[in-house]
N, C-alpha and C positions, 0 to 999 in steps of 0.2 A: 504494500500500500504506500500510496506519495503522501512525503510529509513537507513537500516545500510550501513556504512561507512565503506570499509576496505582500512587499512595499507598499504596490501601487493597484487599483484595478488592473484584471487581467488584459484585457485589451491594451496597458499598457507597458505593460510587458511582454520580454521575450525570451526564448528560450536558444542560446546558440547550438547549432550540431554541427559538429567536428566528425571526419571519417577517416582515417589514414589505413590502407589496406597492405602496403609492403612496405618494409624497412627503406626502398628508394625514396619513398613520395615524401620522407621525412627531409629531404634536401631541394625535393622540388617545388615540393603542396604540401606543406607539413601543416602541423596543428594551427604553430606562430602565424602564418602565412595566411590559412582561414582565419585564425581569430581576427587579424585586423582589417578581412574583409569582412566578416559579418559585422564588425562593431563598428565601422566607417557604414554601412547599412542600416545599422540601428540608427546611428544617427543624426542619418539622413530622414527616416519614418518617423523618428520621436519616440524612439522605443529604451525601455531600457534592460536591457539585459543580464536578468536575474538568476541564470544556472546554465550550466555546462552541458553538454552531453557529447563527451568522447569516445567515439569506439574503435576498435581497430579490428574489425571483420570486414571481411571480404564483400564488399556491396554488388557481389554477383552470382550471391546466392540467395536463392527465392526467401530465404525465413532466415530472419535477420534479430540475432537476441535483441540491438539496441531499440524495435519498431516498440516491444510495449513497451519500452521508455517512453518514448514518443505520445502514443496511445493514452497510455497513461495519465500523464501530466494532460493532455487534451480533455481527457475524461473528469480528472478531479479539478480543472481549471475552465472552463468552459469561457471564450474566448480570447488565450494566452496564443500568444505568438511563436513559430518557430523560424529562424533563417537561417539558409546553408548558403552556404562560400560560393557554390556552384550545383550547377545541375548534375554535376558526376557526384556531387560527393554525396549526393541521395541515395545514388547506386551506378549501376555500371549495363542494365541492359534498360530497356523501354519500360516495359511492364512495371518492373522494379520501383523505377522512380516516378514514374506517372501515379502508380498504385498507393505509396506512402502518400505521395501528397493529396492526391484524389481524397483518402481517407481521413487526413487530417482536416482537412475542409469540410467533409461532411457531417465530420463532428463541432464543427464551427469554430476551428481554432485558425486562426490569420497563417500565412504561409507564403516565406519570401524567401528570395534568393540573390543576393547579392549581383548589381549591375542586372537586373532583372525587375525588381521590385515586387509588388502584394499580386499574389496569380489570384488574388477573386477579379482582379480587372481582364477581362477577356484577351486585350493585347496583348498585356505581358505572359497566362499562358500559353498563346501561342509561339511569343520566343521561347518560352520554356519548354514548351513539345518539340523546338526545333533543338536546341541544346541537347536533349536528351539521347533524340536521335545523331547526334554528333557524339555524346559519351558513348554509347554503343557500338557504334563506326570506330571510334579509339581505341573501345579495349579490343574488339575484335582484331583490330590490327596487332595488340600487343602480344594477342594469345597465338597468332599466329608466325610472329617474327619471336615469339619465344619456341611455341613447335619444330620451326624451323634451324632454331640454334639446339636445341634437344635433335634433331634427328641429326645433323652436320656433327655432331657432338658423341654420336652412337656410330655412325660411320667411322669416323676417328677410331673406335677402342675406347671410348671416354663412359662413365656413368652419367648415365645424362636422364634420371625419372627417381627423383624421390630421395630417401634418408637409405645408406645401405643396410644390407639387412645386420642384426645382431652379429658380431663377428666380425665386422669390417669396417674397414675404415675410409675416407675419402682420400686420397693422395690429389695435394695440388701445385701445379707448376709456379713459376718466378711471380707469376700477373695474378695468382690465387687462384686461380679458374681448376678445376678439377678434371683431373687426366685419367682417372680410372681408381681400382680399390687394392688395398692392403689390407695385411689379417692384424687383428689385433689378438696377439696369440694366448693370453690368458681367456678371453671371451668365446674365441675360436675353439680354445679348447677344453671349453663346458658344453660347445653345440655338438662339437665331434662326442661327446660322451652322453650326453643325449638320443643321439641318434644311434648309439654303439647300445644303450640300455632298450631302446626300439625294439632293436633288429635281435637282440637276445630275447627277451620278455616278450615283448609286443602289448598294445593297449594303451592309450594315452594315460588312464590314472592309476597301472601300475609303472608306468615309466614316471611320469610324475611326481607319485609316490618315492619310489627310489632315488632318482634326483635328488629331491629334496633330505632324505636320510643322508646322503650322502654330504652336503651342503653346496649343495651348486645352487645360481641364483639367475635369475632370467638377466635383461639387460639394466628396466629399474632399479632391481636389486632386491626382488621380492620370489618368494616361493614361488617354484612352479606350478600351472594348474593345468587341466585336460587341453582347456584349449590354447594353452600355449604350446604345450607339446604337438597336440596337432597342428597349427598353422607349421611349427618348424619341421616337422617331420614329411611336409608338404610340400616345402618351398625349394622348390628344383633348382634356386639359384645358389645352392649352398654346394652344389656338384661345380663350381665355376665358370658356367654358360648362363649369359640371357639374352631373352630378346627385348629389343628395342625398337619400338618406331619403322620395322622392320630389317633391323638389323641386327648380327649376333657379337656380341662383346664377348672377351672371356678374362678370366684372371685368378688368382690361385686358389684352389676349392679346399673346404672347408670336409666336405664330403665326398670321400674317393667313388668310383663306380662302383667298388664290388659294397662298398656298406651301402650305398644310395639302393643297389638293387636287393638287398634283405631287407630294409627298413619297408619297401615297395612291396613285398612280398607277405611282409606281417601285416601288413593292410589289408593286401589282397585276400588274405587266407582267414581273418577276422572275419570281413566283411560276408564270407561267404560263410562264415559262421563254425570254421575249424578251430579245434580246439591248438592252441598253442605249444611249443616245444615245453616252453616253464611251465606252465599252468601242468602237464603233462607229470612232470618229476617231482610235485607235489603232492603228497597224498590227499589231503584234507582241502586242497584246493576247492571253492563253491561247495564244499561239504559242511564245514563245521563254520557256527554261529557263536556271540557271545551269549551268554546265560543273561545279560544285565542289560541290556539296549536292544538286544538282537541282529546288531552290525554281523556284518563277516567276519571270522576270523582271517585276513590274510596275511600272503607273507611278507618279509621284511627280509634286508640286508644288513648288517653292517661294514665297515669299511675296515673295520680293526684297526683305528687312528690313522688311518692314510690309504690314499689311491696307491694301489701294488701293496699292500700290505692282505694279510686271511681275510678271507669274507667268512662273518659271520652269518648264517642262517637263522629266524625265526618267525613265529606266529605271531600278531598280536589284533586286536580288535581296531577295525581301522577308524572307525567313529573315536577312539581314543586319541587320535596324531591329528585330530582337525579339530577347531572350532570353526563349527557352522554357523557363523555370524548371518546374523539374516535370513537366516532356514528353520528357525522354529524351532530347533534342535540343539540340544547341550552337548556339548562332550564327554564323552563315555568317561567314568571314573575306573571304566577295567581297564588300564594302564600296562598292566603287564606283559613281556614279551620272552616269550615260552619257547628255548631252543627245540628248532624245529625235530628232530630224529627221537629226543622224549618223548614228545607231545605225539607226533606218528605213531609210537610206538603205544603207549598209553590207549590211543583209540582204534588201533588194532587187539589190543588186546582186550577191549571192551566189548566189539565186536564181536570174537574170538570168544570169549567167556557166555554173549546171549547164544550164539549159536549152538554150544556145546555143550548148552543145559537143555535135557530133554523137555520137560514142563512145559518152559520157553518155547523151542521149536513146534513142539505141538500144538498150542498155542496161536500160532502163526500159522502152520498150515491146515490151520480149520476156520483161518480166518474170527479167532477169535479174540478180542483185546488179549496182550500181554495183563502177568498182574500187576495193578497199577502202581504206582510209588507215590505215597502222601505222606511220607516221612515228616515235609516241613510244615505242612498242616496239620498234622499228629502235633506235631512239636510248639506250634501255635495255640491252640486247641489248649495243650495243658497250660503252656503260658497264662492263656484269660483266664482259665480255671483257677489258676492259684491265685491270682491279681483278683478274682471276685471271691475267693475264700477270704484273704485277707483284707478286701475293703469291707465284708461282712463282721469277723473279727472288731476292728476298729469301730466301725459305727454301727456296733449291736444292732445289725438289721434283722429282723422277723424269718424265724425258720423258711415260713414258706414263699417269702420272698425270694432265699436265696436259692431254693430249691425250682423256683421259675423256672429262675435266670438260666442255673444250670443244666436244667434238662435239655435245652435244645444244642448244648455245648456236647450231652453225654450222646445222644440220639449219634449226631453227628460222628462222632467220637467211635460210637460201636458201627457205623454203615465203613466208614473208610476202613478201619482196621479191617471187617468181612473183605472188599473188596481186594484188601492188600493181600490176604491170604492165599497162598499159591495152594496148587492143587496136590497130591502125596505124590511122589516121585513112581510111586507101586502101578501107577494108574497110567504108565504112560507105556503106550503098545512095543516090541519088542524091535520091531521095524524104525522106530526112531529113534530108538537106544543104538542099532550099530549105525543110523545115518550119521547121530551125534558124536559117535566116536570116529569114524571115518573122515567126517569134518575137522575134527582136532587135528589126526594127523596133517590132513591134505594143508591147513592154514599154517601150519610150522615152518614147512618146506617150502610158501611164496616169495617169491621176490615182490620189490615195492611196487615195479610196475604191473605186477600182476594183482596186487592188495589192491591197488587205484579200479582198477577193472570188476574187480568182485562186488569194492562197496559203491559203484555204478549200479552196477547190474542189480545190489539188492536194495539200491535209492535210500543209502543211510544220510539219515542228518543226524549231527551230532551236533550238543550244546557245551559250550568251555566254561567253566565258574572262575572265581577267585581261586586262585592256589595252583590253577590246570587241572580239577578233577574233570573228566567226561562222564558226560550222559547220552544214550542215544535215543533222540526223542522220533526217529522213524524209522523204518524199517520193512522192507517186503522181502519174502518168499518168494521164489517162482515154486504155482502149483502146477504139475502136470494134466 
C-alpha cells in the first residue's frame, strides 16, 4: 500500500520516472541526465515534483514490476502527475508504452513527457505515438546489430550467449571483449564429480543426496537439489561443444565422452523404468521404511575425511538429512545411520526366522493374518492402568468409579493378548514342517544378490526403529 505524502493538491504535483535498462545508458541516458529533463518539465507545467520512481528493468518486457508503482500512486492519488524524460524511457516497443500511458490517463492521472508536454492534448499525443514508434525502430536496431556481433563472435571460436555455464570461466583479450572459456578447476571439479556420482548411482536425489554428504556445493554455494543435478547432468555443453547462432565453438570439456555417454544412459534406463546398477547391490533398497515418519530408509556414503580416502556405507532415514522448509513436514528425529552389511544382515535374518517358523508359514499360506504383535499397546494398556490405580489411591475415588474406568482398559487388555496368541506348534501339518526346514537350509547358502531377489518376489517391507531393530510389516507367499 502507498504511503506518500503530498504538499500540494495532487494535480499539482508530480511524480518523476526514471528507467535505465543496461549498464551503457548510464553514460549516455542515465538517471542524472533524465532527472534534469523531467525537472526543466516540471517547471515548465508548474508542477512540483514530489517522489522518484527508478527502475532498472528492461522496458521490453511486456510486465514490468515498476507499472504498479505507477498504478498505484495513480490509484491512491487521483489526479497526480507522472513525467518521463522520453518516450523510450516508458519502454522500448509500441504497445508497451502507449499501454502504461493509455492506462495512466484512464485512471485520470496527468501524463507528460519531456519536450513533449501533457498527452490529454490531442497534438502532443500524437508526437508521442510518433516517438514511440521511433523507440521501437531503435531498439530493434540494437537487438539486431547486437545479434549480429553474437553470431560474428561464434564464428570466431568466441562465447558469445549468456553467463558460462558453472565450471567456467570467460577469458578476455587486451580490449576486455571475450574470446572464449577456461575451466575454473576447483568448480570444474565438483561438476566432473557430479556427473561421475550420475553415471555410478543414477537419479537426481540420490546423486544429490551424495553430493551433498560429500560437501560439494552448486555455484551459489548452497546444497544441491534434484533439479540442479538435473539441468547439469543435461547440459551437453559441459562435453566442450556448443552451438551458436548456428555455429559450433568448442573449448576444454569438463565432461569426457565416455562419462557424458553413462550419465546418458542412466537416464535412459531410469526413464524406461530399469532398475539401476546401485539400487541393484543394495539389499533393502525401496524395501525398508522408518518406524517414526515413514520416510525411506536409504543409503548413504561416507567419504572417510576425504575424496580417495574408504567409503563408508550406510542406511539412514532420508527425511532425517532434510528440513522440509515449506513442505508441511518436520525433520525426522530418526537421525541414525546404520552400517549398511548389519543392518542387511539383521533383516535377513528376520526374514529368515518368519519363514522358518512353521505356525508362521502356515499362517501365510492359508492366507491367514500372521499373529499379531500388540506388544506396545499391551504395554500402554498397563501404563493407564497403573496411572488410574494411583490417581484412584490419591483422590479416594468411589470403588465403582474406578472399576468403570477400568473395565474397558481390561476388555481391551484380554481381546489383544487372544489375538497375540499363536496357534501350538503340534497343529501345524507335516508338509510345512520339512518346507520350513528346507527353507533354513536353502537361505544360509544365498548370496546378497540373490536375498534382493527373494525379498522381491515375497514383497517384504520392513520397518527400522530407534536402535536398528526390524520388523517386517508385509509379506507374501506365493501359493500354488
Amino acid at each position: 500500500m502507498n504511503t506518500l505524502s503530498l504538499p500540494a493538491p495532487a494535480a499539482q504535483c508530480a511524480v518523476g520516472c526514471i528507467r535505465v535498462s543496461t549498464d551503457q545508458q548510464v553514460d549516455r541516458y542515465g538517471p542524472d541526465r533524465q532527472r534534469r529533463d523531467i525537472e526543466r518539465e516540471a517547471a515548465y507545467a508548474g508542477l512540483t515534483v514530489v517522489h522518484w520512481i527508478e527502475e532498472s528493468v528492461s522496458g521490453a518486457k511486456e510486465v514490468r514490476y515498476n507499472e504498479n508503482a505507477y498504478y498505484d500512486l495513480a490509484k491512491s492519488h487521483p489526479g497526480l502527475n507522472f513525467i518521463f524524460s522520453t518516450s523510450s524511457r516508458v519502454g522500448r516497443h509500441v504497445e508497451i508504452i502507449v499501454g502504461i500511458a493509455r492506462k495512466l490517463l484512464k485512471m485520470q492521472a496527468g501524463v507528460w513527457v519531456a519536450g513533449i508536454g501533457d498527452l490529454r492534448r490531442p497534438r502532443n499525443w500524437k508526437e508521442f505515438l510518433r516517438d514511440a514508434v521511433d523507440a521501437e525502430n531503435e531498439y530493434t536496431g540494437i537487438v539486431r546489430q547486437l545479434t549480429d556481433g553474437k553470431r560474428d563472435k561464434a564464428q570466431a571460436g568466441g562465447w558469445a550467449q549468456g553467463r558460462p555455464p558453472f565450471g567456467y570461466r570467460l577469458v578476455r583479450d587486451d580490449k576486455g571483449i571475450s574470446v572464449g572459456l577456461d575451466l575454473v578447476p576447483e568448480a570444474a571439479a565438483t561438476v566432473r564429480r557430479v556427473a561421475e556420482l550420475y553415471a555410478t548411482y543414477g537419479g537426481n536425489t540420490t546423486t544429490a543426496r551424495q553430493a551433498n554428504l560429500e560437501g560439494l556445493r552448486t555455484s551459489s554455494g548452497r546444497e544441491w537439489t534434484e533439479s540442479a543435478v538435473a539441468q547439469l547432468v543435461r547440459n551437453e555443453r559441459y562435453t566442450g561443444r556448443a552451438e551458436m547462432l548456428g555455429h559450433t565453438i568448442t573449448y576444454p570439456a569438463i565432461i569426457n565422452a565416455e562419462l557424458w555417454q553413462n550419465v546418458q544412459a542412466q537416464m535412459k534406463g531410469r526413464r524406461k523404468g530399469e532398475r539401476t546398477q546401485y539400487q541393484a547391490r543394495y539389499l533393502l533398497s525401496g524395501l525398508a521404511r522408518c518406524s517414526e515418519c515413514g520416510g525411506a530408509m536409504t543409503y548413504a556414503i561416507s567419504g572417510g575425511g576425504g575424496r580417495g580416502a574408504r567409503a563408508y556405507h550406510y542406511y539412514r532415514c532420508w527425511r532425517s538429512g532434510r528440513v522440509a522448509e515449506g513442505q508441511g513436514r518436520e525433520r525426522c528425529t530418526h537421525r541414525t545411520f546404520y552400517p549398511l552389511v548389519p543392518l542387511e544382515d539383521a533383516a535377513w535374518k528376520a526374514v529368515g526366522e518368519l519363514l522358518t517358523q512353521p505356525d508362521q508359514v502356515r499362517a501365510l499360506l492359508t492366507q491367514d493374518a500372521p499373529p499379531a504383535d500388540h506388544t506396545a499397546r499391551l504395554g500402554a494398556i498397563r501404563t493407564e492402568m497403573a496411572a488410574l490405580l494411583s490417581r484412584a489411591a490419591r483422590f479416594d475415588l468411589p470403588d465403582d468409579v474406578v472399576e468403570a474406568s477400568l473395565e474397558p482398559l481390561q476388555q481391551e487388555r484380554a481381546r489383544l493378548e487372544a489375538e497375540q496368541t499363536t496357534p501350538p506348534l503340534q497343529d501345524v501339518p507335516p508338509d510345512v514342517l520339512r518346507t520350513c526346514q528346507d527353507v533354513a537350509q536353502r537361505m544360509s547358502t544365498l548370496g546378497r544378490e540373490q536375498r534382493r531377489s527373494v525379498l522381491q518376489d515375497l514383497r517384504v517391507r520392513l520397518d527400522i526403529s530407534p536402535g536398528g531393530a526390524v520388523r517386517i510389516t508385509d509379506l507374501s507367499v506365493p501359493v500354488a
